[in-house]
PLY file of the C-alpha trace (Angstrom):
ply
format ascii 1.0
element vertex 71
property float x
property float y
property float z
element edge 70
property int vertex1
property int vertex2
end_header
-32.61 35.15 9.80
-29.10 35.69 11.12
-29.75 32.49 13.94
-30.74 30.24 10.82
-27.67 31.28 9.01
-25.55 30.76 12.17
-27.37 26.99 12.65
-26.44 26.13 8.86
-23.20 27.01 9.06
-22.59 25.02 12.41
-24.05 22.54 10.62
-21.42 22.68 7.95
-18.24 23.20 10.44
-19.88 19.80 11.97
-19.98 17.92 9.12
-16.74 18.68 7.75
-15.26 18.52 10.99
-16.97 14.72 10.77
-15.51 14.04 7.24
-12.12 15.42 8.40
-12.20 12.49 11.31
-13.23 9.85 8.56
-10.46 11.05 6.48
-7.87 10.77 8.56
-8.74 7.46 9.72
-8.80 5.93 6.11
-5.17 7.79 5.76
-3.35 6.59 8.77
-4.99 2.69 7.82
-3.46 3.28 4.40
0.07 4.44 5.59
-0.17 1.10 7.60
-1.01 -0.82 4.38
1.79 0.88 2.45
4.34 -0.24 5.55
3.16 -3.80 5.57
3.29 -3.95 1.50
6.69 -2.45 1.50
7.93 -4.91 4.05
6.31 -8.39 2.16
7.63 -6.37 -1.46
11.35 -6.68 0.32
10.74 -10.22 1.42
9.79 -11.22 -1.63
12.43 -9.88 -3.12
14.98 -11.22 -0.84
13.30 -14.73 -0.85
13.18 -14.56 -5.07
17.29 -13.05 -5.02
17.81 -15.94 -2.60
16.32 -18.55 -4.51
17.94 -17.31 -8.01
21.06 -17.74 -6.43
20.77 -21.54 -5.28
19.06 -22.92 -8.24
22.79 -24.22 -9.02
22.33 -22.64 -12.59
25.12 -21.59 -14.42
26.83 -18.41 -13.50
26.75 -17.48 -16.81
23.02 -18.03 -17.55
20.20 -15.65 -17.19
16.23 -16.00 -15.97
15.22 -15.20 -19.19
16.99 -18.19 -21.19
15.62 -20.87 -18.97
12.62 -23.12 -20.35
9.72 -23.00 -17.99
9.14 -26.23 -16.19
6.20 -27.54 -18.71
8.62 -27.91 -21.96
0 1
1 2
2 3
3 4
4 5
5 6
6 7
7 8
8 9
9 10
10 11
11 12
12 13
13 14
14 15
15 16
16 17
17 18
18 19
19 20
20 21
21 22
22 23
23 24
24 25
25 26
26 27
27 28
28 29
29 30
30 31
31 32
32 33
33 34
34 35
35 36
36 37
37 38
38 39
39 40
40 41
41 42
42 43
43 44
44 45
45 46
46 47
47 48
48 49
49 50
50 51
51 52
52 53
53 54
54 55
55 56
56 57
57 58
58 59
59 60
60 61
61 62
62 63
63 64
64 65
65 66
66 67
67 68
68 69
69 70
């Protein structure tokens, strides 16, 4: 009885220890993704403050008053 217990609870301790791995795999590739999404966010933002700027509009006009290209 007690080497049963003993077996099912190594089982356990291995299978968490298993998930634990998995886990911390899946974390570490999402910190990456958040890094590279962070970086392209700022790039885009650059690129789209960059290109706002040398339109040649007015200085006095804003993004939202301009007609979209089809009218």
């Amino acid at each position: 009885m007690n080497d049963e217990r003993i077996v099912r609870l190594e089982e356990k301790v291995a299978y968490l220890e298993r998930h634990v791995t998995a886990q911390d795999k899946v974390m570490l590739e999402l910190g990456d993704a958040v890094v590279r999404l962070r970086a392209e966010l700022r790039m885009l933002r650059e690129r789209a403050s960059e290109s706002g700027s040398s339109v040649g509009r007015d200085e006095g006009s804003d993004l939202k008053d301009e007609r979209p290209p089809h009218y």
